[in-house]
C-alpha positions, 0 to 999 in steps of 0.5 A: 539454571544447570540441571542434573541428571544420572547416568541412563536418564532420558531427558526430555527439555521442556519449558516451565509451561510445558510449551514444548509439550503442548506444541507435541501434542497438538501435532499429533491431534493434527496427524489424528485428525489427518488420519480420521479423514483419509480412513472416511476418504477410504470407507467412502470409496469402499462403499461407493465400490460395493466391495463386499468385504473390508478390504481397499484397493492402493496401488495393486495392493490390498489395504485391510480397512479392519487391521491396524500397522504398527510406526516404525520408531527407528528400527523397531520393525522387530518390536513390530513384528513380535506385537502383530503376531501375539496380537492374533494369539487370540487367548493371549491377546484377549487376557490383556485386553480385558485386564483393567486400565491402571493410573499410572499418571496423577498430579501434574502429569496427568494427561502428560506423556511420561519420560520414565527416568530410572530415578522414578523407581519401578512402580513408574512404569508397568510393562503389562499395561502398555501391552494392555494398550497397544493390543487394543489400539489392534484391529479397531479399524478407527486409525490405519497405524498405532504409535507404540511410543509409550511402549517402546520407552517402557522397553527401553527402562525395563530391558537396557538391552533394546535401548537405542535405534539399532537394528535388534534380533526378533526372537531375542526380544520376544524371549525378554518381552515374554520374560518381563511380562511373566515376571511383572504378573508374578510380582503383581506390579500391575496393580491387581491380584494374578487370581483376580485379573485372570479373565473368565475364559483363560484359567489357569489350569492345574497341571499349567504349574508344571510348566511354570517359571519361578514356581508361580503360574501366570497367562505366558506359560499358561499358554506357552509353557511347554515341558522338555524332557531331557535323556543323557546317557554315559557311554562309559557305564550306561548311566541314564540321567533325566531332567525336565526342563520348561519352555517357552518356545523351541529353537530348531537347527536346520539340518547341515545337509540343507544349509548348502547353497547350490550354484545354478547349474547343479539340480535342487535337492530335496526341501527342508521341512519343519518335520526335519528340523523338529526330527533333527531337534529330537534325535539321538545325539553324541556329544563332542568333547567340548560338552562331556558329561559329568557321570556321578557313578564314574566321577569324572567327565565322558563321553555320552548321547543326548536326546529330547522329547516333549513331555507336556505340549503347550497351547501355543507351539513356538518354533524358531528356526536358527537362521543365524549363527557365527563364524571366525567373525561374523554372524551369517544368515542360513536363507534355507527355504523350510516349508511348513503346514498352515493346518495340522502340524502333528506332533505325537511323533515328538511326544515322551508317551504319545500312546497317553495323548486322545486322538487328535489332541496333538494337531496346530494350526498355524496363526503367525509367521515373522519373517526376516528379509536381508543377510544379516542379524544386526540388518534387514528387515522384519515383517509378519504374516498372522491369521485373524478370523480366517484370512491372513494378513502381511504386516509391514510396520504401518501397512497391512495388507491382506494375503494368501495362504500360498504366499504365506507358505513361500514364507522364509519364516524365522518364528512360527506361532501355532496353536493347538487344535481342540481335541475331540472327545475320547472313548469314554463317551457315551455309544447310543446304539439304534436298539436302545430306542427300540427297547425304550419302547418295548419296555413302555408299552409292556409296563402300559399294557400289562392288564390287557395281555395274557402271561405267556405274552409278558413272559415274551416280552420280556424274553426279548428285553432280556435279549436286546440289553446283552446284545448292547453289552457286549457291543459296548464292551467290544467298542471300548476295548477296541478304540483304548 
């Protein structure tokens, strides 16, 4: 008996009885099994240790008990990489955690792996409930690695680009994956209503509308959504043009001066740091013949500068630093060592008003790092460093070891995910001056004693009240006035 099948198909040969299946699936209640019983082995000794926290000691490296790798399906460490770190994005990772399960499977394919076919239509297959699994399969502690199959075959019918076993570029995945989901909660192919499967602590605010893609808010730019604004300016005749642009994450240059590689016997030179790549991101900029700007009062193409600022900043702050870029004919790697802070990164120096922004309001701290070890885009090898409950842990697909913080800072990051500090109250908050107490006080005991006291007493007594109440005044005025 021929079959056939369409272009892109992915074929999975199986006989009538789904032999071949069954063979699969037992498989992997075996390996299951074998993994259940080497975690038991690990806790074991861990008690018998008395070590005091989650943690196994294997060949000189720590082995966190808690935390759960990622299997490597054939060059998919870039996926892996990605999905460590968004799974320790805890607003992020929490909405879809406590999205509800949707049945994708009935009939015959119930309890069956499904091969999606492009024939099958779109409804086949839901990007967003197999992210929803994969993150809760994270940081369970009941199994040391998780198969994300399903969601890589999902990947593969959603986005052709990623079909295959080749290497792939983290941050060009990270910007599709983030693009899908958005799309897939906008067009409610996930089987429930955006408003209604929108979790009680993640609401999406108003002003998050601003930031949106395609005009319909959803949790990915809720919290990645960020606001650009962008100032060209015609040297011709003074023109200003401005436009805001959405983003999701921001990619930095690391500045010509840096990028030089130094042989051994010349001395090191200053350190790149994340400030001069956001600074080199946001300063004035003259564009080049090949990007003349097109003034509408000259009616032609001239010359003009360019600059960026950040209008609205996001929950999250994703940074990537250009570590790639081409040549003549190749794409080569800038192994540029950029240091940046685990904990409050400011950026009010990059804000378009930062005079409007409460104290405190534009510091982050840092929750993941992807790395990227080798020299070239299309090899090497991805890793990721993420925080969750306040100690760092190194993801290297299936292994996951606990870190340091000084070994998170030597870091030759590529991806940076921060996120933002909650800010502190502002001016408007109410001053209890000690006197207030004490005028409480005096004013009860006047309104208790009034029969007993002689009028000359009260009218002192109210003397004093009087006094008291423009002291406080003129105080909090003072107050006021100094900190807006």
């Amino acid at each position: 008996e021929e079959n056939y099948y369409r272009c892109d198909d992915f074929v999975v040969n199986d006989t009538k009885l789904g032999q071949v299946q069954k063979v699969r699936e037992h498989l992997q209640s075996l390996e299951k099994s074998s993994l259940m019983g080497d975690r038991q082995r690990k806790r074991k000794n861990l008690e018998n240790l008395a070590f005091p926290s989650k943690v196994f000691k294997d060949d000189g490296l720590s082995l966190a008990l808690c935390a759960t790798g990622l299997r490597n399906l054939g060059n998919t460490c870039f996926m892996n990489a990605i999905l460590q770190s968004l799974s320790n994005i805890q607003q992020f990772s929490r909405y879809f955690k406590e999205l509800p399960a949707v049945a994708l499977r009935s009939g015959k394919t119930a309890g069956r792996r499904m091969y999606h076919t492009r024939s099958q239509g779109d409804t086949s297959v839901s990007l967003v409930e197999e992210l929803r699994k994969t993150l809760c399969s994270l940081w369970q502690g009941n199994q040391t690695a998780f198969s994300p199959d399903s969601l890589f075959y999902a990947i593969w019918k959603i986005m052709p680009s990623f079909r295959g076993y080749q290497q792939q570029d983290a941050h060009e995945f990270m910007r599709y994956l983030l693009d899908h989901l958005h799309r897939e909660l906008q067009g409610n192919h996930n089987g429930v209503p955006s408003s209604a499967s929108s979790p009680d602590h993640v609401r999406l605010p108003p002003t998050a509308g601003k930031c949106c893609i395609n005009g319909i808010t959803t949790v990915v730019t809720s919290i990645f959504g960020g606001i650009l604004q962008n100032e060209v300016n015609c040297l011709i005749c003074g023109t200003e043009s401005r436009k805001f642009d959405p983003f999701l994450d921001l990619s930095l240059d690391i500045p010509s001066q840096f990028r030089q590689k130094k042989s051994k016997d010349q001395e090191p030179g200053p350190t790149c740091t994340l400030s001069d790549c956001l600074r080199s991101f946001t300063d004035l900029e003259e564009l080049d013949d090949a990007e003349l700007y097109m003034c509408h009062k000259c009616i032609k193409r001239q010359k003009s500068t360019k600059k960026f600022w950040i209008q609205k900043l996001p929950k999250v702050l994703c940074l990537h630093l250009k570590r790639f870029h081409w040549t003549a004919f190749l794409r080569n790697k800038v192994d540029t060592y950029v240091e940046f802070p685990l904990h409050s990164l400011d950026m009010r120096a990059f804000l378009l008003e930062p005079e409007k922004s409460l104290p405190g309001s534009c510091l982050y701290d840092l929750v993941a790092v992807v790395v990227h070890h080798g020299s070239g885009v299309g090899s090497g090898h991805y890793t990721a460093y993420g925080c969750h409950e306040g100690r760092w842990y190194h993801f290297n697909d299936s292994t996951v070891t606990v870190s340091s913080e000084d070994t998170v800072r030597k870091a030759k990051a590529y991806i940076l995910f921060y996120v933002e500090r909650p800010a502190k109250a502002g001016p408007d908050r109410v001053f209890q001056h000690p006197a207030v107490d004490f005028i409480h006080s005096l004013f009860y005991l006047c309104c208790m004693d009034l029969c007993n006291v002689s009028s000359w007493q009260i009218l002192d007594h109210y003397f004093i009240f009087f006094t008291m109440c423009c002291l406080i005044v003129f105080e909090r005025y003072v107050l006021i006035r100094f900190l807006s």
